[in-house]
N, C-alpha and C positions, 0 to 999 in steps of 0.2 A: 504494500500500500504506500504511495508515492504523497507524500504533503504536498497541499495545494501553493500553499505558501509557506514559506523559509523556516519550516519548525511551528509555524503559527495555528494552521489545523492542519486535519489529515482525515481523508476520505476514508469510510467504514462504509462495510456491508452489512446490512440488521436487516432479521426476515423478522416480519409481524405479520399478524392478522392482518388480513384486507378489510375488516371494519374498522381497525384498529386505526388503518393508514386514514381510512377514509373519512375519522371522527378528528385525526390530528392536522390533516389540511385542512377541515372546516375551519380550526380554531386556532389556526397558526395563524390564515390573515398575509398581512405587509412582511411581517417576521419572516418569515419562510420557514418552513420544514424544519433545516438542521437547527433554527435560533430557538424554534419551542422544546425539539427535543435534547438540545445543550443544556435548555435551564431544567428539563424537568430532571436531565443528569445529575446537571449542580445540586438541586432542592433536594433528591434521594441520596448523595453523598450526605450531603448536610445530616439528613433524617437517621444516616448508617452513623454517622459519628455519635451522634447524640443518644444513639440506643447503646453504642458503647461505651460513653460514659455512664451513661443512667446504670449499667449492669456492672459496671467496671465500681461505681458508689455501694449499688447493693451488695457485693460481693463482701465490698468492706464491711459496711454500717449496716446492714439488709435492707429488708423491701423500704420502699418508700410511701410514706403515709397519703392519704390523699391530702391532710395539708398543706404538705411538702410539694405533691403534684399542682395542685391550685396556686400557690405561693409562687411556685418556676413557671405554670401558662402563663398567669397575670403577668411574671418579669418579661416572659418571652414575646408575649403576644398583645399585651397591652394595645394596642394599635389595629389589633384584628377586628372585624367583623363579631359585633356582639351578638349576631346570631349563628354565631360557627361557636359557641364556647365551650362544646363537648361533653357540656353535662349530661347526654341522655348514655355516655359512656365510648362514643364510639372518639377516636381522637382526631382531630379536622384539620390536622398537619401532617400525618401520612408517617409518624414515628415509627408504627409498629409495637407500640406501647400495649397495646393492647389486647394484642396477636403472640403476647408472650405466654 
């Protein structure tokens, strides 16, 4: 696989779904393809990190209280959509928190 530009990206092959593809160009838009699929890369690194500190604390201190989960959304997410705020349990940032 040959980079487009100088080190700066580099062309990938990724097999998906054909509804898959075809629900990611409706909502990609101006961005294009690769710029929705970069960031949804970036947000699920993000989301891998953060499941590994969260298990990397439990390991020390153990589980984490739901105070302690409430006290970190609010730090984290203060700024969100107060109708994403997760309380019916499911988690509206894609951690995996709750898949545990």
């Amino acid at each position: 696989m040959k980079p487009t530009r100088a080190g700066t990206t580099e062309n990938i092959s990724v097999s998906m779904p054909t509804d898959l593809v075809a629900e990611i160009r409706s909502r990609a838009g101006r961005r294009g393809v690769s710029s929705y699929i970069t960031e949804a890369v970036r947000h699920q690194l993000a989301m891998d990190g953060l499941a590994e500190i969260v298990a990397q604390h439990e390991a020390e201190h153990g589980v984490l209280t739901e105070e302690e989960i409430d006290a970190a959304r609010r730090e984290l997410f203060e700024h969100a959509d107060p109708h994403e705020s997760g309380r019916d349990g499911a988690d509206p940032h894609g951690s995996g928190r709750d898949a545990a």
